[in-house]
N, C-alpha and C positions, 0 to 999 in steps of 0.2 A: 421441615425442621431445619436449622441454622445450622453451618458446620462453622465449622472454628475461620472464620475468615481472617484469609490473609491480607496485609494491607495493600497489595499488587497485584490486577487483575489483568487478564487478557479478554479480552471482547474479540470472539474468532475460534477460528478451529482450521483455516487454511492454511495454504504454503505460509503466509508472510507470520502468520501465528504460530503457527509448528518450529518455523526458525528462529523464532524470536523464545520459546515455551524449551525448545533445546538445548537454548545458549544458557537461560538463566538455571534450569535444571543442572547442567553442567556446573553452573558455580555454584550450584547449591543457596540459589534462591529462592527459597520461598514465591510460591503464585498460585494464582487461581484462573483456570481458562473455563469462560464460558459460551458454549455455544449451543446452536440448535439441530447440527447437518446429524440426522440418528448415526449415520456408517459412521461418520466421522468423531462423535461423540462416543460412541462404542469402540473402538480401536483406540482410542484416548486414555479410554479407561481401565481395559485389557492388557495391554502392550506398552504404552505410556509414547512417545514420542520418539520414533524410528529414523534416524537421521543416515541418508545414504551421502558421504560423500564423494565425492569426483572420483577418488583413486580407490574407491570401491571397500572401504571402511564403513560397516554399519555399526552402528549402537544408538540403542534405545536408555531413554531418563523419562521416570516417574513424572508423571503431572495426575494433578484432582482439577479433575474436572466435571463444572456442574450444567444443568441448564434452566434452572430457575432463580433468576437473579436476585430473587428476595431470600434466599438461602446464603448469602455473599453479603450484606449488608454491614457498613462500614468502611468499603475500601477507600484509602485513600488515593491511588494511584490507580488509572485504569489505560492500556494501550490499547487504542481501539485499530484492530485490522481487519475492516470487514471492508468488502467493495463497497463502494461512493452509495450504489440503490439503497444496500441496504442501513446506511445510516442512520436515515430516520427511526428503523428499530432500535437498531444500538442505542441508539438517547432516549428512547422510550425504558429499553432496559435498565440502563445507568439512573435512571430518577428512581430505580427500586435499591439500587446498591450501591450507590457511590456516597459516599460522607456527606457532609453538608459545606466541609472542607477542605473536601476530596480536589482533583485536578486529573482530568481526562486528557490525554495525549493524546491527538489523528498522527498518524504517521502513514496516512492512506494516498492513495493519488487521486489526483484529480483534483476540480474546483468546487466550493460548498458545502466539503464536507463540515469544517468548522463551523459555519454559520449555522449547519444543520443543530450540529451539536449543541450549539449553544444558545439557539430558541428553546432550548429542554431545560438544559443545565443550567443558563446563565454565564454570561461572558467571562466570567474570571474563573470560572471552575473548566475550562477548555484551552489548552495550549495548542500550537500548532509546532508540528514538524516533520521534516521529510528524510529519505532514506534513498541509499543507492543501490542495497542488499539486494541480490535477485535468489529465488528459490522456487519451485516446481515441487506440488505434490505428483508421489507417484502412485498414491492410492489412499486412502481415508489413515490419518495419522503417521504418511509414511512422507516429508520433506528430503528432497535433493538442493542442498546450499547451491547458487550458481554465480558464487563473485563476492568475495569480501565490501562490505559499501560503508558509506559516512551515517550517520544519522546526523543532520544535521535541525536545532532548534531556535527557536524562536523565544524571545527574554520572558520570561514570566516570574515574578516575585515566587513561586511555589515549585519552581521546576527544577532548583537542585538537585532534592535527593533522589528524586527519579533518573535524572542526568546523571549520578554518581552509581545507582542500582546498576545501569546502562553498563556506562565503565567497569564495572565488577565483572558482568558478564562478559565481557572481551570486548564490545561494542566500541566502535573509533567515535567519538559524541564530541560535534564543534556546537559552538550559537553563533548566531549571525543577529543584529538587533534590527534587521527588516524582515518579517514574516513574511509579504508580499515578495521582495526578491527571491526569496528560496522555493516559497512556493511555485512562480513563474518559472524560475530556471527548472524543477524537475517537469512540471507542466510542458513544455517545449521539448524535452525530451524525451517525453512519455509519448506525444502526440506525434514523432518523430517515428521512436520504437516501435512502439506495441501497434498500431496498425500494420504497417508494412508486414510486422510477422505473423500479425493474423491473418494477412490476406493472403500472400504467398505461403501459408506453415512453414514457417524455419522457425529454427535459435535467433537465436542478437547475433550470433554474430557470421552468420549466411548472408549479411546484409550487405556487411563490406566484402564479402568474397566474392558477388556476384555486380560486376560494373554498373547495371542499368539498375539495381534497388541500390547499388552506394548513391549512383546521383542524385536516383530521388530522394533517400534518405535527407541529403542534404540542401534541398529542394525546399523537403517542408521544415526543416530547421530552420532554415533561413527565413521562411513564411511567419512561420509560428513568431519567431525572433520580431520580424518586425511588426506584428500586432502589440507583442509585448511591450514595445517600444513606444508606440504609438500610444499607449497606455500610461507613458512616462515609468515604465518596471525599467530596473537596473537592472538587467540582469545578470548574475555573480559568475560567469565565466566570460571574457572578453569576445570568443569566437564561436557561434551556437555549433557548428559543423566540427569543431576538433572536440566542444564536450561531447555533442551528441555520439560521433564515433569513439571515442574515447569510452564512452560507458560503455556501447555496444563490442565494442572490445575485450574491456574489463569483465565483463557479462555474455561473455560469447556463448556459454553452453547452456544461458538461461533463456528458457521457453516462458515470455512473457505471459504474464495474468489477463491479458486479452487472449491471445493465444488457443491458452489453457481453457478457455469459456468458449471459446470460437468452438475445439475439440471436444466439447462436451455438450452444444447445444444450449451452452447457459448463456444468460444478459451478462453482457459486457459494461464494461464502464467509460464506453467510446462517447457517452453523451457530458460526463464528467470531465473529457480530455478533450478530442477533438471538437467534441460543440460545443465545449470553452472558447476555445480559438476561433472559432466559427462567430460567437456570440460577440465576442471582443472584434471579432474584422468588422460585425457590422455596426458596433457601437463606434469606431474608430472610423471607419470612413477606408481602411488598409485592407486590401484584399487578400484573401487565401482558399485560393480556388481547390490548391493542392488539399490541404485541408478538410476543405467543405467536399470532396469529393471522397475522400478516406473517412470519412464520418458516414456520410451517406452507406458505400461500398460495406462497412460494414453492420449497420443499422441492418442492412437487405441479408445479411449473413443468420441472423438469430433476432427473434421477433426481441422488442423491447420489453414487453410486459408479459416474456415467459418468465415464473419467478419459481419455477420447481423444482431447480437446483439450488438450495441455498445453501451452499457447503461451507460458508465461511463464517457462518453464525453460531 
């Protein structure tokens, strides 16, 4: 049976979804989160969205949440936050419920998620855009925020009012009119981040506190950077080493989403990030040894086609 579908959906039920299901709960938005992780969908719907912040303030906001996506039919707006693997489902789900004029957001990391998207949907019903926001579940439906961030998008004739929902929710929302720059710049910083602290378990920002992971940090910045380059991407911060530190800063108490899958046994989305960059040195002829060895290191950490965690569906 159909429930009253709202025109705002959330594709997810993890960290990036829980913080994102918080804020708009908060302003008294209207939404609809759909996933498939059972714990996580049961604590959703019990408790509603448990937000611990840093100085040790909790409070929970109502969310409806479903997990059959032909019960949601009509939305026009859908934020898709699920890891890069499981994409492909997300767009299988979104052809049960999304409008015909609807507009699917990625605000995910990594590389392909869009294209994924949009061999389902169709190219103009997919926007792209990225986010600086870090947050860490600390249990099924229970988000710790770890760093106020940009969401930054990409020009779409339909992407206003979603940009404005954004805004309502307290969200900082710039566009930039190159998708590939923005995409690239988080890319190079994700590839940067998220391995280093899944290899050593730290925060972000262990990184810079500890000399021989600052260097390398800045190591594969610089790597990553000039693949990007190499590529002809502009990419939207002048220095890759003062952004990349610079988030990890900004982010210092967030336990990255690689991380967080490393500590749980789940697939990572190292083959989205890092063997992007990998994929790009060798299309490019530019090497990134650092890179292709942080891909590999963690490839060997959690099998790639263990798919039993799906917590973010």
């Amino acid at each position: 049976m159909s429930i009253d579908a709202s025109p705002l959906l959330i594709v997810g039920t993890g960290a990036m979804a829980c913080l994102f299901a918080g804020r708009l709960s908060a302003a008294g938005i209207p939404f609809t989160m759909l996933g498939s992780w059972p714990e996580g969908v049961a604590a959703l719907q019990q408790d509603g969205v448990r937000v611990l912040e840093q100085d040790g303030t909790k409070k929970a906001f109502p969310v409806q949440v479903i997990t059959d996506p032909a019960s949601c039919r009509g939305a026009q707006f859908a934020l898709v936050l699920v890891k890069s693997w499981q994409t492909g489902q997300a767009a299988t789900q979104l052809t049960r419920c999304l409008d015909s004029q609807g507009l699917a957001l990625t605000l995910q990391n990594g590389m392909g998620n869009r294209e994924v998207l949009a061999s389902s949907l169709g190219s103009q019903r997919v926007a792209l855009g990225v986010t600086t926001a870090g947050a860490y579940l600390v249990g099924p439906g229970q988000v710790c925020p770890a760093g106020e961030g940009v969401i930054t998008l990409g020009i779409h004739s339909r992407l206003k009012p979603l940009a404005n929902i954004l805004r309502r929710a307290n969200f900082i929302v710039e566009t930039v009119p190159s998708t590939n720059e923005l995409l690239w710049g988080k890319l190079v910083i994700n590839a940067s981040i998220n391995p280093l602290t899944a290899l050593l378990r730290v925060p972000n920002g262990e990184l810079l506190a500890r000399p021989s992971a600052r260097a390398l940090l800045a190591q594969v910045a610089r790597e990553a950077a000039a693949v990007a380059v190499a590529k002809g991407i502009q990419l939207p911060y002048p220095d890759p080493v003062v952004a990349v530190e610079a988030i990890a800063s900004h982010t210092a108490q967030n336990y990255s989403s690689m991380l967080q899958d490393v500590l749980r046994g789940a697939p990572t989305e190292v083959d989205a990030i890092s063997g992007a960059i990998v994929q790009a040195s060798e299309q490019t002829g530019v090497p990134a040894p650092i890179n292709r060895s942080l891909w590999q290191l963690v490839r060997a950490l959690v099998p790639p086609n263990n798919r039993e965690l799906e917590d973010d569906l």
